[in-house]
SEFIZA-3560 file (N, C-alpha, C; in Angstrom, 3 decimals):
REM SEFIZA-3560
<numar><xx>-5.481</xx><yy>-13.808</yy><zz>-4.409</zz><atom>N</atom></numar>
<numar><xx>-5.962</xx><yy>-15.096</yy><zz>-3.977</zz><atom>CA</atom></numar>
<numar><xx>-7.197</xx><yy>-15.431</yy><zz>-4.805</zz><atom>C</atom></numar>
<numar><xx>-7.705</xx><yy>-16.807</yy><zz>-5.146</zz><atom>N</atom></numar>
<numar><xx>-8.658</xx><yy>-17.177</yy><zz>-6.214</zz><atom>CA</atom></numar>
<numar><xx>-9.298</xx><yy>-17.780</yy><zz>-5.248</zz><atom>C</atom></numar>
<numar><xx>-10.745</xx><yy>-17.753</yy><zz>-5.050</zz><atom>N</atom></numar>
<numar><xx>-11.517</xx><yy>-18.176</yy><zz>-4.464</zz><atom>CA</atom></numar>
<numar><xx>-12.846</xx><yy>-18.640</yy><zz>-5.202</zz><atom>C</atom></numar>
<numar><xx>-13.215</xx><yy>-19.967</yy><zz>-5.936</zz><atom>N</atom></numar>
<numar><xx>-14.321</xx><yy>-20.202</yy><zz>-6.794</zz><atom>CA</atom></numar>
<numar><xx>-13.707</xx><yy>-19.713</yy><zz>-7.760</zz><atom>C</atom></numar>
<numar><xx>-12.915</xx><yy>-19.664</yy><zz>-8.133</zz><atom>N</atom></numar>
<numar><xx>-12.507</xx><yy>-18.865</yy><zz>-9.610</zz><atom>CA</atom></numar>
<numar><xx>-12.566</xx><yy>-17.222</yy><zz>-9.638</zz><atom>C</atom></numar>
<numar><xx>-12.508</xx><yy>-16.252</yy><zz>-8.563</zz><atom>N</atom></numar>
<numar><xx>-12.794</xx><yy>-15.170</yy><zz>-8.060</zz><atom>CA</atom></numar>
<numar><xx>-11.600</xx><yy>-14.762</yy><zz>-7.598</zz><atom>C</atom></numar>
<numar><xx>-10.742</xx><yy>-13.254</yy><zz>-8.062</zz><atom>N</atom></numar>
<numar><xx>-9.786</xx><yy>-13.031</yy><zz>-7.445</zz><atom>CA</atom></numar>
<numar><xx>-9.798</xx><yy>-12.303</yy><zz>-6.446</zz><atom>C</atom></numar>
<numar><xx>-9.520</xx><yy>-12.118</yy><zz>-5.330</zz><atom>N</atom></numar>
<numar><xx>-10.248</xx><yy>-11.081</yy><zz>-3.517</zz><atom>CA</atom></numar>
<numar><xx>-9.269</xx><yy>-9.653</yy><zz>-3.612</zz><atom>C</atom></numar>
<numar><xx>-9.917</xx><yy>-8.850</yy><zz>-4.122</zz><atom>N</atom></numar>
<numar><xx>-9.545</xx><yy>-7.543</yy><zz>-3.947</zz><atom>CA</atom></numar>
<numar><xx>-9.863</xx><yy>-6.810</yy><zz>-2.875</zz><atom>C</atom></numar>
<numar><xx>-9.178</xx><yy>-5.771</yy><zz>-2.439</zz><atom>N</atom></numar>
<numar><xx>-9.491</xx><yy>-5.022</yy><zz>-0.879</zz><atom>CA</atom></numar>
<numar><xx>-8.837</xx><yy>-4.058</yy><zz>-1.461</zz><atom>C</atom></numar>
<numar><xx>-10.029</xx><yy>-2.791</yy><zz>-1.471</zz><atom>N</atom></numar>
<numar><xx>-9.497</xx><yy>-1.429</yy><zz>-1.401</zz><atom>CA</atom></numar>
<numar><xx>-10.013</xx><yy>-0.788</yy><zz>-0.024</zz><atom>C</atom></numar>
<numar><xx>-8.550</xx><yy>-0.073</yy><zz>0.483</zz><atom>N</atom></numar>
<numar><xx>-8.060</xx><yy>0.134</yy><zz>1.403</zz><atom>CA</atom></numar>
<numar><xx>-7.126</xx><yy>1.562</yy><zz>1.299</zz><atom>C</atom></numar>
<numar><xx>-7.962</xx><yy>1.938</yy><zz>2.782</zz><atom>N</atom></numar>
<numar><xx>-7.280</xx><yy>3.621</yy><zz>3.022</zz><atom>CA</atom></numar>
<numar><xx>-6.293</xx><yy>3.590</yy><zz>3.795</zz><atom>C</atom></numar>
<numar><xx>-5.485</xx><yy>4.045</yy><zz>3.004</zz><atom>N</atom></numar>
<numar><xx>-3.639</xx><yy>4.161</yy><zz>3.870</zz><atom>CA</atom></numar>
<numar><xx>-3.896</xx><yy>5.475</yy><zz>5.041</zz><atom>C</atom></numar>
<numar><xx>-3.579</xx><yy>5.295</yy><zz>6.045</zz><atom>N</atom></numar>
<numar><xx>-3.488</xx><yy>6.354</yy><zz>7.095</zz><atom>CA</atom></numar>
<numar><xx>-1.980</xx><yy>5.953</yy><zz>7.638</zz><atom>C</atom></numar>
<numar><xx>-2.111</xx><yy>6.660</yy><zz>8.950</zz><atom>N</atom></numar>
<numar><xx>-0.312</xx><yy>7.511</yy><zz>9.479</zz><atom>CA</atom></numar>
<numar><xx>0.534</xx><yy>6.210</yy><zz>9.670</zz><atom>C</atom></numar>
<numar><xx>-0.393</xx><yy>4.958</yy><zz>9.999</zz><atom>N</atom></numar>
<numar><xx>0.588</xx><yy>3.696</yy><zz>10.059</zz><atom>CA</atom></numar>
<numar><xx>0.979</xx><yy>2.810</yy><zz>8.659</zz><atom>C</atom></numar>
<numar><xx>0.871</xx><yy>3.534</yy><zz>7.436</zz><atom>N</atom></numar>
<numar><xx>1.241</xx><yy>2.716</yy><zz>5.934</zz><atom>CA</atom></numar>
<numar><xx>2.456</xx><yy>3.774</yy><zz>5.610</zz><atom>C</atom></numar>
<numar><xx>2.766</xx><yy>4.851</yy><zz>6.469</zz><atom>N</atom></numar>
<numar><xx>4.090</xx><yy>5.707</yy><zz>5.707</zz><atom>CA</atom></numar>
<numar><xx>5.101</xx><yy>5.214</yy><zz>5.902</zz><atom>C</atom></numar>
<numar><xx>5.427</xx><yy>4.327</yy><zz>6.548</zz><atom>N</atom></numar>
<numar><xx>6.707</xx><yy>3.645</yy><zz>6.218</zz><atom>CA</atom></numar>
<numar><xx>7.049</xx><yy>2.745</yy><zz>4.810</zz><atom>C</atom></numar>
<numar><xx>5.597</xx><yy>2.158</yy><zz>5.001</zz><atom>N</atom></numar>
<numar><xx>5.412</xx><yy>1.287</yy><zz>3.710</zz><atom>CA</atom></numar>
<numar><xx>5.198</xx><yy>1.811</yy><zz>2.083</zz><atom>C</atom></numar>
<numar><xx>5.012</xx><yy>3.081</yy><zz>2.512</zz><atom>N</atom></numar>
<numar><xx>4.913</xx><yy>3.683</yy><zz>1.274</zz><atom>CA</atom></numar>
<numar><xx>6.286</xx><yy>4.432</yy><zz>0.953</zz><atom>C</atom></numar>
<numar><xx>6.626</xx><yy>4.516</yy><zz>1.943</zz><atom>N</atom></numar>
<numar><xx>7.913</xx><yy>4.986</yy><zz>1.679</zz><atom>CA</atom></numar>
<numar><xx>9.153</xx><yy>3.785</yy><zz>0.537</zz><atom>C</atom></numar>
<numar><xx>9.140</xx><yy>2.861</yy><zz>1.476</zz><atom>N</atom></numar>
<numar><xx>9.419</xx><yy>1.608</yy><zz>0.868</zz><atom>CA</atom></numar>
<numar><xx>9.211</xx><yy>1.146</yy><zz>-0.364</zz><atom>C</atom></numar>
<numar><xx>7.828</xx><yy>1.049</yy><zz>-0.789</zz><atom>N</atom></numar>
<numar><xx>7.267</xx><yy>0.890</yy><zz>-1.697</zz><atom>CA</atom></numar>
<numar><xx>7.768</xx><yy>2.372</yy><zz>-2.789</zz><atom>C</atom></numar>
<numar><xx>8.040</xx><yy>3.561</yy><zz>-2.770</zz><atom>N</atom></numar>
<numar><xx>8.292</xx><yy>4.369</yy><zz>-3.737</zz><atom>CA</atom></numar>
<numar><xx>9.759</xx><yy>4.114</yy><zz>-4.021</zz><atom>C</atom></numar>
<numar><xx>11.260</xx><yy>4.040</yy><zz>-2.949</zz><atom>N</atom></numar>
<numar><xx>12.078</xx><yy>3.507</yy><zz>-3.030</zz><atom>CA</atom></numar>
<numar><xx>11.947</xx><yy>1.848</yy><zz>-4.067</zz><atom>C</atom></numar>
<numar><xx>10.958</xx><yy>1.618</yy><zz>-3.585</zz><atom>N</atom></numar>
<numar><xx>11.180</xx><yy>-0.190</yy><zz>-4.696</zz><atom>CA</atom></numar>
<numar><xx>11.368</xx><yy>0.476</yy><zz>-5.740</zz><atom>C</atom></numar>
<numar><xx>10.371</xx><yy>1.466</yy><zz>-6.249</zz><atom>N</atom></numar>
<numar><xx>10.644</xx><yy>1.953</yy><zz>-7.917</zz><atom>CA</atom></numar>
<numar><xx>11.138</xx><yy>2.706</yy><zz>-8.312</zz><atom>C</atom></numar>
<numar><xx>12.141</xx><yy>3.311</yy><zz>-7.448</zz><atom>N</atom></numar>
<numar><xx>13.012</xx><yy>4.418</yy><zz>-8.154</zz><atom>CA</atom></numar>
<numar><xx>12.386</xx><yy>5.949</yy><zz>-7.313</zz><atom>C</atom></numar>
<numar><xx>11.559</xx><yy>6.152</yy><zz>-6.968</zz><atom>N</atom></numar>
<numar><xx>10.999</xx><yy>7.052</yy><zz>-6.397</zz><atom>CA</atom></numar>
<numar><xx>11.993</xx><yy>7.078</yy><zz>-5.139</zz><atom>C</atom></numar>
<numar><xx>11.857</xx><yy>8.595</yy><zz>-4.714</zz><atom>N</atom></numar>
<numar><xx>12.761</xx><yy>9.044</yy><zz>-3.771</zz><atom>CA</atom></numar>
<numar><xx>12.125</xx><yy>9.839</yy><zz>-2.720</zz><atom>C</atom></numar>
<numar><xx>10.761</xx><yy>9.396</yy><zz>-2.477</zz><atom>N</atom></numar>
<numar><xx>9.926</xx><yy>10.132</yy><zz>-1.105</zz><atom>CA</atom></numar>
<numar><xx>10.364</xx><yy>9.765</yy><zz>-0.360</zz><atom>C</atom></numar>
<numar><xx>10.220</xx><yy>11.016</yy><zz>0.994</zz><atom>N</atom></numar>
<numar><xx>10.630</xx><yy>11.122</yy><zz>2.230</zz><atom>CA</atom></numar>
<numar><xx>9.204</xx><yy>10.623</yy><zz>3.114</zz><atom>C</atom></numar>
<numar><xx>9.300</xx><yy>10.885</yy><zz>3.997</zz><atom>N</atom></numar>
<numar><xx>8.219</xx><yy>10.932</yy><zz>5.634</zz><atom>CA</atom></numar>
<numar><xx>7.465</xx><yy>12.139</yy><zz>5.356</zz><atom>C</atom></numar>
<numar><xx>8.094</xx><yy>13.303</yy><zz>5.048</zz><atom>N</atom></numar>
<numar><xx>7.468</xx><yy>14.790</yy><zz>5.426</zz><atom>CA</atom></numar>
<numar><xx>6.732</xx><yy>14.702</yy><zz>3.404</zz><atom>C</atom></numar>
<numar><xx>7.292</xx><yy>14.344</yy><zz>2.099</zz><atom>N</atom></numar>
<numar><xx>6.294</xx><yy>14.344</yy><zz>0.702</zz><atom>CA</atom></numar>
<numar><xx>4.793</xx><yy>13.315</yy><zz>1.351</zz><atom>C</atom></numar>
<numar><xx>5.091</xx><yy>12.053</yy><zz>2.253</zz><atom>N</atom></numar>
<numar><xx>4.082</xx><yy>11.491</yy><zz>1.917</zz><atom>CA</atom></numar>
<numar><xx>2.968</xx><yy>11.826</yy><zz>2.700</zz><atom>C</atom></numar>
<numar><xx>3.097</xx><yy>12.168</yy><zz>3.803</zz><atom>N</atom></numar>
<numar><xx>2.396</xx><yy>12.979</yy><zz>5.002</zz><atom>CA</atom></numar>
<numar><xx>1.767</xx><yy>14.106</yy><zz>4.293</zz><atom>C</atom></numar>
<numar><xx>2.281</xx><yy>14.989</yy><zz>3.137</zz><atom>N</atom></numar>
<numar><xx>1.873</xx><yy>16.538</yy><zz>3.036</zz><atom>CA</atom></numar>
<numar><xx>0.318</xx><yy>15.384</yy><zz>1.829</zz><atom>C</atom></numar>
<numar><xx>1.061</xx><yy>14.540</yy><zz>0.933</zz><atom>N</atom></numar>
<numar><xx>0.175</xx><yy>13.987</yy><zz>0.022</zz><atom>CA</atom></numar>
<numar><xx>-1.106</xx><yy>13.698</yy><zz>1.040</zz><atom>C</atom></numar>
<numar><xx>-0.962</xx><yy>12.873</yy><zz>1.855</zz><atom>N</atom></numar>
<numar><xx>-1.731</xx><yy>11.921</yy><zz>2.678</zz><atom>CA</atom></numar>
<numar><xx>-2.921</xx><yy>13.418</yy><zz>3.277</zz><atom>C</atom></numar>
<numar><xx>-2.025</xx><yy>14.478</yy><zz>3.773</zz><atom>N</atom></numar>
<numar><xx>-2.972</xx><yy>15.297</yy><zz>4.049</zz><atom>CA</atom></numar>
<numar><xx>-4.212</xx><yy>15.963</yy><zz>3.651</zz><atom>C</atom></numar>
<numar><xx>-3.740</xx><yy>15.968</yy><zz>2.258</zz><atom>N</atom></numar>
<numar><xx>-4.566</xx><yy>16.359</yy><zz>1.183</zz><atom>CA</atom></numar>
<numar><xx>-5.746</xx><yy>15.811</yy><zz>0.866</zz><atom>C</atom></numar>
<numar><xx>-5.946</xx><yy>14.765</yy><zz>1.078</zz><atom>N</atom></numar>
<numar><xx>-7.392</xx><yy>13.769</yy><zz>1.209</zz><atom>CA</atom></numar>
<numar><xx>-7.135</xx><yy>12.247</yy><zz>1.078</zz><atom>C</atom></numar>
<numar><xx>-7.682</xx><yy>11.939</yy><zz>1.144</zz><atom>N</atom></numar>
<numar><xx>-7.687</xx><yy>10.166</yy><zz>1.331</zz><atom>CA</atom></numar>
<numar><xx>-7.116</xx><yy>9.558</yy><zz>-0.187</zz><atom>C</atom></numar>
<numar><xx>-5.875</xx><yy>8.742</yy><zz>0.539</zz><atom>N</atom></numar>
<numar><xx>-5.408</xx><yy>8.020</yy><zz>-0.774</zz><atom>CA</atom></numar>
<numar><xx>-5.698</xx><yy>6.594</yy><zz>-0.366</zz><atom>C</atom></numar>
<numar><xx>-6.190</xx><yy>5.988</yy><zz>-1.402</zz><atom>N</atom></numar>
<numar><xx>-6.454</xx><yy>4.619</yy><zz>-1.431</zz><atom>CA</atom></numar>
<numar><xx>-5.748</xx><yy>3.282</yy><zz>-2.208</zz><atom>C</atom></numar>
<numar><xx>-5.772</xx><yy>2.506</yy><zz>-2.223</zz><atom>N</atom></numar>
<numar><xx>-5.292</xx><yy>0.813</yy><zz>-2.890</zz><atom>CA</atom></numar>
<numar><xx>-5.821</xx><yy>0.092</yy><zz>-3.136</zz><atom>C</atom></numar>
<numar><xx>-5.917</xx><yy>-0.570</yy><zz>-4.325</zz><atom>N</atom></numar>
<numar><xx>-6.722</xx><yy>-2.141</yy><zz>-4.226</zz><atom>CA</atom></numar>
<numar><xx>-5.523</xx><yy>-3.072</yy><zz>-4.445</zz><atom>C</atom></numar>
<numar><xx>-5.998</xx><yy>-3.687</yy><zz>-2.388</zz><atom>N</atom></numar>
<numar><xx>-4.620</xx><yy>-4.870</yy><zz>-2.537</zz><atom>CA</atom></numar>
<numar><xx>-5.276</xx><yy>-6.352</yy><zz>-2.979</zz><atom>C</atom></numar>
<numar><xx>-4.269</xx><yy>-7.342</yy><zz>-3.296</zz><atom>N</atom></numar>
<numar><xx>-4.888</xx><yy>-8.321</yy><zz>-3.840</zz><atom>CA</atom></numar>
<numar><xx>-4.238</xx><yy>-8.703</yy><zz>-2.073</zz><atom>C</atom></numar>
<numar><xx>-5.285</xx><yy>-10.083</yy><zz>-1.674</zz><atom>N</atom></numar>
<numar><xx>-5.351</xx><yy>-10.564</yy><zz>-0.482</zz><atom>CA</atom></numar>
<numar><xx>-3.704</xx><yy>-11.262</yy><zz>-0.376</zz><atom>C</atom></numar>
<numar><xx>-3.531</xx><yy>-12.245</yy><zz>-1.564</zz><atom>N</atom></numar>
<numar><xx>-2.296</xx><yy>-13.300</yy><zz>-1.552</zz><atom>CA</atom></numar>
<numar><xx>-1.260</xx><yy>-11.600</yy><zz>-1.501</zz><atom>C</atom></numar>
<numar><xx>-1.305</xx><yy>-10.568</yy><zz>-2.261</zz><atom>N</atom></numar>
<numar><xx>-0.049</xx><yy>-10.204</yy><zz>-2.239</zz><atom>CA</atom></numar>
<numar><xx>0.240</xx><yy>-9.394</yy><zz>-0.717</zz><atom>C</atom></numar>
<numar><xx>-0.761</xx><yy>-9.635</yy><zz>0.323</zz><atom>N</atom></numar>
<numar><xx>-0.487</xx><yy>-9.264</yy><zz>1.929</zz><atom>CA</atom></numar>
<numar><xx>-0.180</xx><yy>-10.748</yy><zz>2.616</zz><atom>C</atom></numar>
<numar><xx>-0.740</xx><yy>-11.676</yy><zz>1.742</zz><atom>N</atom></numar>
<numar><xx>-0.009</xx><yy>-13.025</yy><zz>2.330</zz><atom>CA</atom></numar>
<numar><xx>1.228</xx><yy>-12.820</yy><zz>2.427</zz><atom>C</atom></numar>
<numar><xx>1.661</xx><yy>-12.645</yy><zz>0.829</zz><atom>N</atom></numar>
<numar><xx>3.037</xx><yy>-13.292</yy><zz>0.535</zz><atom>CA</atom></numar>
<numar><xx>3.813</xx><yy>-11.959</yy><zz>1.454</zz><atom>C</atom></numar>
<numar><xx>3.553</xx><yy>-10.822</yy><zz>2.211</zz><atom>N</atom></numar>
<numar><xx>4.357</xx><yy>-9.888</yy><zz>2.785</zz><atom>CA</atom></numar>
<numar><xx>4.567</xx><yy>-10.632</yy><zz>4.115</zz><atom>C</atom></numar>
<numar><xx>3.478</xx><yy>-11.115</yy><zz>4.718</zz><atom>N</atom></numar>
<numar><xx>3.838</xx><yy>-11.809</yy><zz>6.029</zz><atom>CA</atom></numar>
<numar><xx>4.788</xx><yy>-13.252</yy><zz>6.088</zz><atom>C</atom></numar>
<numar><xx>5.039</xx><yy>-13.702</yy><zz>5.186</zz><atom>N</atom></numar>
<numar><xx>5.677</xx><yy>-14.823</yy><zz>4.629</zz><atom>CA</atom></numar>
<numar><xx>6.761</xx><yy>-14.508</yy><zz>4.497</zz><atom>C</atom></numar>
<numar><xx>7.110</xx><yy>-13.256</yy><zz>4.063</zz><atom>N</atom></numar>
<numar><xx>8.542</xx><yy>-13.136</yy><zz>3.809</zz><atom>CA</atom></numar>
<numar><xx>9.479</xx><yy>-12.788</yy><zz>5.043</zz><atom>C</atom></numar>
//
């Protein structure tokens, strides 16, 4: 999203309610994680994202 000519970034910590979505999201690209790879990753320490704001728009939109 552009705001003043500014694009709105949000980095953001995935916890136990984004493993579906990540699941999803590795399936989009060919990746073949389960529930139990992303959980063991996730355990390991904090994984993070920088989402752009419009591209959580355009998810509720769809």
């Amino acid at each position: 999203m552009h705001t003043d000519n500014k694009t709105v970034l949000a980095l953001v910590e995935f916890d136990k309610n984004d493993v579906l979505g990540l699941i999803e999201l590795s399936a989009s690209v060919g990746w073949d994680y389960d529930e139990h790879e992303i959980r063991t990753v996730m355990s390991s320490g904090k994984i993070a994202d920088i989402k752009m704001l419009w591209a959580k728009l355009f998810q509720v939109l769809q």
